[in-house]
C-alpha positions, 0 to 999 in steps of 0.5 A, spaced: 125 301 483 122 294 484 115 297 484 109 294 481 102 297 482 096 292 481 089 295 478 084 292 474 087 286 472 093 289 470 100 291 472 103 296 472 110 298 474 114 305 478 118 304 472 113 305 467 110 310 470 116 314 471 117 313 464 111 316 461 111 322 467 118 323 464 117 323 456 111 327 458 115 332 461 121 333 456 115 332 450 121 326 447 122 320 449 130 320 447 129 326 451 126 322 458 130 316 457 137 320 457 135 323 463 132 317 466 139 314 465 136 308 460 136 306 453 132 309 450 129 302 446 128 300 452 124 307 455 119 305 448 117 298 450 115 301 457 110 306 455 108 301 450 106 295 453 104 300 458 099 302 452 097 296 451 095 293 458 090 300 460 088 300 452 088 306 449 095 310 446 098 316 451 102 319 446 100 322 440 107 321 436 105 324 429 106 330 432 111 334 434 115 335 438 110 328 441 103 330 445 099 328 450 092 324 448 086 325 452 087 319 456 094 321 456 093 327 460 088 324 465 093 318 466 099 324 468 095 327 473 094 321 477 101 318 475 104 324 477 100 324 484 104 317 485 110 319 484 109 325 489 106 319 494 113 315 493 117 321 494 114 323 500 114 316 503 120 316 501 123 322 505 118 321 511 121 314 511 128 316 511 128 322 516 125 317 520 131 313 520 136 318 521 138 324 515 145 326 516 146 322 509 140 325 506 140 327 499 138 335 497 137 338 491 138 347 490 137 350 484 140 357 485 140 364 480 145 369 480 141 371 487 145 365 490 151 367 490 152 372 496 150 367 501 151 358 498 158 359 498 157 361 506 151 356 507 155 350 503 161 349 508 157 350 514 151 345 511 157 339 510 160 341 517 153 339 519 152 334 513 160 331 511 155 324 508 150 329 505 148 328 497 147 335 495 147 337 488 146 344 485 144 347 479 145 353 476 140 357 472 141 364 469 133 365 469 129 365 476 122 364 471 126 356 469 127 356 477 120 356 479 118 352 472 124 347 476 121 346 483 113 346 481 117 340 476 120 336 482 127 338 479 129 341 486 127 342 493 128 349 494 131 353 489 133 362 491 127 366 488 125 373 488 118 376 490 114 376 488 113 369 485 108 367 479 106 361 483 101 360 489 103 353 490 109 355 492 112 357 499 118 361 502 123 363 507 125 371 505 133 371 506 135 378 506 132 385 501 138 388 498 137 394 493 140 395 486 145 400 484 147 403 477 153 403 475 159 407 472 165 407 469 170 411 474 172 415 468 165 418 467 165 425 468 159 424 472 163 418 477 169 424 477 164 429 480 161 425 485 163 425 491 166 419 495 162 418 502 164 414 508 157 411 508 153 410 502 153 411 495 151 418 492 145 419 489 144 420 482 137 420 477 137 417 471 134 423 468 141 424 468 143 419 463 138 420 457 144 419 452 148 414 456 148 407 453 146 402 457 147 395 459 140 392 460 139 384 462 136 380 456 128 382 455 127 373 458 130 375 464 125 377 470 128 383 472 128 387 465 121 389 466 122 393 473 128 396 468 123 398 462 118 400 467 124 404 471 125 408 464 117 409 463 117 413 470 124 416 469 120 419 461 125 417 456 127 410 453 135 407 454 139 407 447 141 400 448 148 398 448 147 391 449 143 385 453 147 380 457 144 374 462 149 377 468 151 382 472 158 380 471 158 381 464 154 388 465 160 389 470 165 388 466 163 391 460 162 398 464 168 398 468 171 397 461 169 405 460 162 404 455 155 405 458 152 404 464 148 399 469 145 396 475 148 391 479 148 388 486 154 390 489 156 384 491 157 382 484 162 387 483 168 383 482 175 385 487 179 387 480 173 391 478 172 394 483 176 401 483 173 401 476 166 402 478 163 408 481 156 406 484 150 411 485 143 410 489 136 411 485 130 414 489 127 408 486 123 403 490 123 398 484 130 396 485 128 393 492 129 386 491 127 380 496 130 374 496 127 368 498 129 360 499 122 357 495 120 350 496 114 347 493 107 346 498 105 340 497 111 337 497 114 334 503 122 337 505 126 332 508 129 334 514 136 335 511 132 339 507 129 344 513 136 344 516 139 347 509 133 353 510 135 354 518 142 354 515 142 359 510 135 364 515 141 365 520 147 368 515 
């Protein structure tokens, strides 16, 4: 970016600035020169000819991993602030001039696996030009921390979220289930309905095993507090990241789990007996979120109204 603001006396280039927010961001200027796809030599000159042009040093480098000085910090916040201005420009700009080659950036989680795959083909029917680029994040806690950062536009969330200084759009509300091995006796005496899954109360798996998400994970909270209503601690098979390994090692034949049934994979299906909890705690909104103040392109809108629809 060709850029260069004139304060003071000095200059001070949209590169420079994108090199101190970056280095800033990721602690390591190794780090922030590999993400800004630049050598990193090159990404210490800047910040360094910047520190000598505004005369005071922005990072401490006896630290580790590097911190921020004082003048650091109060250099972000308004560095910050320009690039969310250039962005924003920049995204009026092209929305001005037509979209149908925007770019967009998704982060999703396990949450949008029932309705990306479905939105996608119908976006790129509308968008075959468009620049999408998705990631993927095991953590919706990462997610969030992602769209605050400006490392995507819109990212798939569940309510409630930690940050007021995001908006969203609810997609649908979906009800977890726990899962067992077809081969449990329990699983043998349920009866199959034409509608529905039958009930089951966990007090009734006081000596299962389970299968629980890894304590980093958002929703193992609701779990543990589901076990303190239910009056017993779970004996703790093992932690997983998914619901496909929680899936599988029950349909397996060890344990027990809750799952979306969604998740259950065709090959596992018929090994899996699922059962309703009277548990209000299991209820899960999704959401598409995106930051407030940040400006959505229209391709962007386009996405949310797309995937509102399915």
């Amino acid at each position: 970016m060709f850029i260069n603001i004139y304060l003071r006396g000095y200059t001070m280039s949209f590169k420079q600035i994108e090199c101190v927010v970056m280095a800033a961001k990721l602690k390591s200027f190794t780090k922030a020169a590999q993400k800004l796809k630049i050598a990193q030599p090159s990404l210490s000159q800047s910040i360094n000819i910047l520190e000598k042009q505004v005369g005071v040093p922005l990072f401490d480098r006896s630290t580790t991993p590097i911190s921020l000085t004082h003048a650091g910090e109060i250099y972000i916040a308004k560095a910050s602030s320009i690039i969310e201005l250039y962005n924003d420009l920049n995204t009026q700009m092209h929305d001005i001039s037509g979209f149908k080659t925007g770019k967009l950036r998704l982060g999703f989680s396990q949450t949008g696996y029932h309705f990306i795959p479905d939105a996608l083909p119908m976006f790129f029917k509308k968008f075959p030009n468009a620049d999408i680029k998705i990631t993927q994040v095991f953590s919706t806690l990462n997610l969030e921390k992602m769209l605050l950062d400006g490392d995507v536009d819109i990212a798939t969330l569940i309510l409630p979220l930690h940050s007021d200084e995001l908006s969203y759009k609810v997609i649908k509300e979906e009800n977890a289930c726990l899962a067992l091995p077809s081969t449990h006796p329990i699983a043998q005496k349920s009866k199959k309905r034409s509608k529905g899954y039958p009930s089951i109360s966990l007090s009734e798996l006081k000596n299962e095993k389970f299968i629980l998400p890894k304590g980093t994970q958002r929703s193992r909270p609701i779990y543990d507090k589901i076990f303190q209503k239910a009056g017993f601690e779970p004996n703790i098979f093992c932690e997983t990241e998914t619901f496909d390994i929680a899936n599988s090692i029950v349909a397996s034949g060890i344990g027990a789990c809750f799952t979306l049934p969604q998740f259950i994979k065709e090959d596992k299906k018929d090994k899996l007996t699922l059962f309703n909890l009277d548990e209000p705690l299991l209820t899960r909104t999704v959401v598409l979120a995106h930051k407030k103040d940040k400006r959505l392109s229209k391709i962007a809108q386009e996405f949310l109204s797309i995937a509102k629809s399915l």
